[in-house]
N, C-alpha and C positions, 0 to 999 in steps of 0.2 A: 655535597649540597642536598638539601633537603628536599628539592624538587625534582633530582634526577632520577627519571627512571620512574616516575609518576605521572598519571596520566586521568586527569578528569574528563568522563564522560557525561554529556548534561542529554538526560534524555534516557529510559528502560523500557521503550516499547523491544522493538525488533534489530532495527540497527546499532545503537546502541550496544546491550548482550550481543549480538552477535560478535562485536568489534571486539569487544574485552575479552572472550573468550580465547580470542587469537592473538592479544595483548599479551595476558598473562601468562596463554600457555609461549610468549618469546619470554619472557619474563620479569613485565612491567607490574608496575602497582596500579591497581585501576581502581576510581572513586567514578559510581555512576551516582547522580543525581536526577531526582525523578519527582516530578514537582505535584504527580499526582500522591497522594496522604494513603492509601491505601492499593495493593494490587489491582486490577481490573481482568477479570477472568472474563470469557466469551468474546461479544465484541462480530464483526460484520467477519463474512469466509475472505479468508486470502487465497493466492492460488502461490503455488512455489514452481516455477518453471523452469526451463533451460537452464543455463549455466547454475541457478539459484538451485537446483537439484544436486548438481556436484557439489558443490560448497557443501550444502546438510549429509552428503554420502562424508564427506572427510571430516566433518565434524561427527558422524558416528549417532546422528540425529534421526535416521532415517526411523528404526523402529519405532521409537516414541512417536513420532509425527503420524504415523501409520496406524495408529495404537491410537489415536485423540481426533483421526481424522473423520472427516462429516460424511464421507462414505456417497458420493453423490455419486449416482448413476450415468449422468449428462445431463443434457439440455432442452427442453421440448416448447416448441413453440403455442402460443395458442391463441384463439382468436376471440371474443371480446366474449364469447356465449361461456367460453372456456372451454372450447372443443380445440384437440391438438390435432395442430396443421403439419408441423414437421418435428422430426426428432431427433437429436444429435448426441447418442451416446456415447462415453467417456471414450478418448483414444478417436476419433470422429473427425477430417476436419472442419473447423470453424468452430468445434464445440468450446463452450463456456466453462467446461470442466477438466483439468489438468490431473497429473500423475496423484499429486498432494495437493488436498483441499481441505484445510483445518480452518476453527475461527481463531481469529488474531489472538485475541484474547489467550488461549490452550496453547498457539505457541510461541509468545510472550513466558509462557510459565514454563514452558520445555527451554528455555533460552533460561532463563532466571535461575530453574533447577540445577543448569549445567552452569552455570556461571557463579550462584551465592555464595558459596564454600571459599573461593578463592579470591572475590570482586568486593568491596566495599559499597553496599549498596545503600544509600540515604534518601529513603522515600519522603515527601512530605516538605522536601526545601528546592529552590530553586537558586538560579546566579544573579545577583543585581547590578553589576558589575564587573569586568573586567580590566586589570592594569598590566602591560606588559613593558619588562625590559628586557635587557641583554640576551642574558640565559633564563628565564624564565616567566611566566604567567601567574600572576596573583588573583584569586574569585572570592568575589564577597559575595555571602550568601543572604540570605535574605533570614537567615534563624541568629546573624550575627557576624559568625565563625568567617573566619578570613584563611586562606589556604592557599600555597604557591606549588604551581604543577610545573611541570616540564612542558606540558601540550594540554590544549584543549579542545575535546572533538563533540562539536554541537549535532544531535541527533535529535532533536527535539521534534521532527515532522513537518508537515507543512505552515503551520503557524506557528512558528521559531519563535518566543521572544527574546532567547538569547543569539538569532541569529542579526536580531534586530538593532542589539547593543553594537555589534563590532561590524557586520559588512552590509548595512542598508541601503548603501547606494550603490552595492555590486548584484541588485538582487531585485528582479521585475515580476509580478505576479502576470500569467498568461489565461486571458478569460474565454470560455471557451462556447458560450452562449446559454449554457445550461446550469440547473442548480442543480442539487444530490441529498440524498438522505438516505440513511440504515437507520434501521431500530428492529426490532423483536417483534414476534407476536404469538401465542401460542398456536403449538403444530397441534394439525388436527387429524382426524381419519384418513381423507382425502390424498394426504399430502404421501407422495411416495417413493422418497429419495431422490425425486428428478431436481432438478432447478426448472424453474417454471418462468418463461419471458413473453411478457401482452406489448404488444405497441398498440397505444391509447390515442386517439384524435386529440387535438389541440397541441401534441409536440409532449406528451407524454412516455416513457418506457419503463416498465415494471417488473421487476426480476423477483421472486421468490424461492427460497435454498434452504438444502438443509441444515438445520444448524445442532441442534442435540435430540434427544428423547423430547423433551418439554416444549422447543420454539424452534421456532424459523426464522430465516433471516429474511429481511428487506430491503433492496435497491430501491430506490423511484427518484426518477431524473427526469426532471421539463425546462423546457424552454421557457426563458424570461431575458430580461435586462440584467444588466450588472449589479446598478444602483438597484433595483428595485424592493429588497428583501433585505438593506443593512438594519445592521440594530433591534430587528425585530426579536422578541419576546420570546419563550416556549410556547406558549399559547398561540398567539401570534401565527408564530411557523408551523403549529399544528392546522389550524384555518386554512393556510398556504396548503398544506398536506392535502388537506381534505378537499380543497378547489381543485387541485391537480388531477386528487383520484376521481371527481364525481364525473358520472355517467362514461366512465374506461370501462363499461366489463363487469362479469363477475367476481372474476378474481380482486379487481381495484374495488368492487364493494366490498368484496372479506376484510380484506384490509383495511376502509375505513371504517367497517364496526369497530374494530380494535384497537383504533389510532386514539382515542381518549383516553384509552386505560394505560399506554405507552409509557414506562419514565425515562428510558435514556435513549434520547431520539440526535442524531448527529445529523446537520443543516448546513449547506454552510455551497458555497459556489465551486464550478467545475475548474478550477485553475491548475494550473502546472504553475511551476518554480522551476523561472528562467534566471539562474547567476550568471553572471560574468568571469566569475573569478569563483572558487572554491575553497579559496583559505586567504589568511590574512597572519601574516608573526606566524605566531603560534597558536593560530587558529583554525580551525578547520569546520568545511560541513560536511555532513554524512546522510545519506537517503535521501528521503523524504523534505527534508529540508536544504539539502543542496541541489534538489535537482527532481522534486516532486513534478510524476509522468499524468496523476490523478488516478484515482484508484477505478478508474473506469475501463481503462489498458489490460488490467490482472498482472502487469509487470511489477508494481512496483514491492513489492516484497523480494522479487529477484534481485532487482536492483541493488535492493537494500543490503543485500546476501553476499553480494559479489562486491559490493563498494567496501564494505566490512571488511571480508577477506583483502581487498588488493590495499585498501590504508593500511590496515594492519601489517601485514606483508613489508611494504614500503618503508614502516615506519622500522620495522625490524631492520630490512635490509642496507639503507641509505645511511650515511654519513653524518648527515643532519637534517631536520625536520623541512625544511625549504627543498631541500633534491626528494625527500619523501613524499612530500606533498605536489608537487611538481609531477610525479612520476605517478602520481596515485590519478591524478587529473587527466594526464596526459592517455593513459591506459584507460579510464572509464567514459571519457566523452565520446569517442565512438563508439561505446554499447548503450551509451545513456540517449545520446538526441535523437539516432531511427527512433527510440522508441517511442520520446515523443511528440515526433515527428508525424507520426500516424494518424494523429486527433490532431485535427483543426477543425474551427468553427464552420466551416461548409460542411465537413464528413459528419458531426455533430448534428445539425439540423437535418443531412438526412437520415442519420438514427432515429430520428423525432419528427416522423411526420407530422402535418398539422390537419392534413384533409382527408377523407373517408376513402380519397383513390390514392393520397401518400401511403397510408396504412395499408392499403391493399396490395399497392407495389410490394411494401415492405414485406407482408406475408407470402407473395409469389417468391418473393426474393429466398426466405425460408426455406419454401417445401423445394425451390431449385437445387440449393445448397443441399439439403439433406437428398435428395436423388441419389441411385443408385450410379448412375452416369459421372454425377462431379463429385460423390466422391470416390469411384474407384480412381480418374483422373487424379484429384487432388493426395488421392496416398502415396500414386506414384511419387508425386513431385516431394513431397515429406519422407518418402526414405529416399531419393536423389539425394536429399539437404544435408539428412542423418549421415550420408555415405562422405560428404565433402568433410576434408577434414578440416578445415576451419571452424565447421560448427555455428553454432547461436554463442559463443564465446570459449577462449582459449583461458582457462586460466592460470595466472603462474604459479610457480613452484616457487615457496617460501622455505620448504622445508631443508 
């Protein structure tokens, strides 16, 4: 049969490559479709964590990543003058900065290098359609072409629209009081490897990172409505930007000198993706799109790592695609809901204070954490964790 043993991937960020890599090395046909027209290089820091570190040790990813990585120091708090209150260097607990800290973007293309050779990769088209029977899934694409797979595994992120075609009523968007934005700005003198975080009056928080030689990266998350900010414009959500930053600080002024010159500015609400369900037929989600944590966690690139590995795994190992899919669901919802579980809209508003002594708790709360006192306490209880052999995730043996 024409389908057997092929396998459409919709979606070329992270999860996606990651999946097919371990597809073809079982030895499927893999078709990624990637509805963006051109690569996207750089893009906002992810973090690669716990289990998501083994996954890239067995994929053989580790140098490269280490090789592309933003090289961040840790974390430093500071207070609106831009004097640092506390400091939280890498390996730290509570620090902001993890083992690998690269921009999405760099390993997007560490994922794409390892995978193009042997993946079918079709930038520039998307699915408009899906039809399934018996033994197989037929996709209509949107450049024409009509194509019948074995499986289809939607990795499209958090605003899926091919998630939207086959499981929308198995699928709730969870709001979490806040909105979000990355974008770029150029690095300057000042800037020194650290990641740099202000809590701003009015329910403001503003993170700045390292991102290459030339820019830096930019968080900024505030408190709003839900409704408040649909539909709005570029422009529009730059106004939005610049209301958030004004009067947070020095550092929130750097940033809105540079917020006009900005072109690729990412807006858009603090939600998680809560499904019910994970797959459909011969369908499937994967990351960000079955079970997006918000990239405010730093999990979710984990996530997306080990979700990759265990579908893939599954699909190898099982019988038929319903015991795969089953077993793939069955193994990641206990590493996927702690995680997030952790963000609710109460823990959220107190990340963001609104009032001159929220903000000040907030920075007390800082320089306590950074103490000599909580953290030698808190390293104890981190190699306690490292010693338990359960770990931050078990993962299985495909091999």
């Amino acid at each position: 049969m024409e389908a057997e043993r092929k396998i459409l991937i919709c979606g070329g960020g992270i999860a996606g490559p990651a999946c097919a890599y371990w597809l073809q090395k079982y030895g499927y046909a893999v078709v990624i479709a990637e509805r963006a027209a051109t690569f996207r290089d750089g893009g906002q820091n992810v973090d690669i964590k716990g289990a998501g570190q083994q996954v890239i040790e067995r994929m053989g990813l580790v140098e490269q990543i280490e090789a592309k990585g933003t090289q961040e120091c840790g974390q430093k708090y500071l207070d609106a003058r831009g004097k640092v209150i506390a400091a939280l260097p890498k390996g730290a607990a509570g620090t902001l900065t993890s083992d690998f800290e690269i921009l999405r973007g760099d390993f997007a293309r560490i994922l794409f290098d390892a995978t193009r050779e042997r993946c079918d990769y079709r930038l520039g088209t998307c699915v408009t359609r899906l039809e399934e029977v018996e033994d197989s899934i037929t996709a209509f694409f949107d450049n024409g072409r009509i194509e019948t797979f074995e499986l289809v595994i939607c990795a499209e992120g958090f605003n899926s629209a091919t998630r939207t075609l086959m499981m929308a009523d198995k699928v709730r968007l969870r709001y979490l009081g806040a909105y979000m934005s990355f974008f770029k700005i150029p690095r300057s003198a000042q800037d020194d490897g650290w990641a740099w975080s202000v809590n701003g009056s009015g329910g403001t928080f503003l993170t700045l990172r390292p991102g290459n030689k030339e820019e830096t990266t930019v968080l900024l998350t505030f408190l709003c409505e839900e409704e408040a900010y649909q539909g709005s414009g570029t422009e529009a959500r730059k106004a939005l930007l610049h209301t958030a930053l004004e009067g947070r600080g020095t550092v929130a002024d750097r940033v809105r000198t540079e917020l006009d010159t900005v072109r690729d500015v990412y807006f858009g609400p603090m939600s998680q993706v809560r499904a019910s369900a994970w797959s459909r037929g011969r369908f499937v989600l994967l990351g960000d799109a079955a079970h997006c944590p918000t990239p405010f966690t730093g999990a979710g690139t984990a996530l997306a790592l080990v979700g990759a590995y265990v579908l893939a795994g599954e699909i190898k190992r099982c019988s038929d695609h319903a015991k795969a899919f089953e077993a793939y669901e069955r193994i990641m919802r206990p590493y996927v809901e702690p995680v997030q579980d952790q963000l609710t809209p109460r823990f959220i508003r107190l990340l963001h204070p609104s009032s001159r002594i929220g903000v000040f708790i907030a920075q007390l709360l800082a320089r306590t954490l950074a103490s000599k006192l909580v953290q030698t306490f808190a390293q104890r209880r981190i190699a306690k964790q490292q010693n338990d052999p359960v770990g931050d995730f078990t993962l299985p043996d495909y091999e």
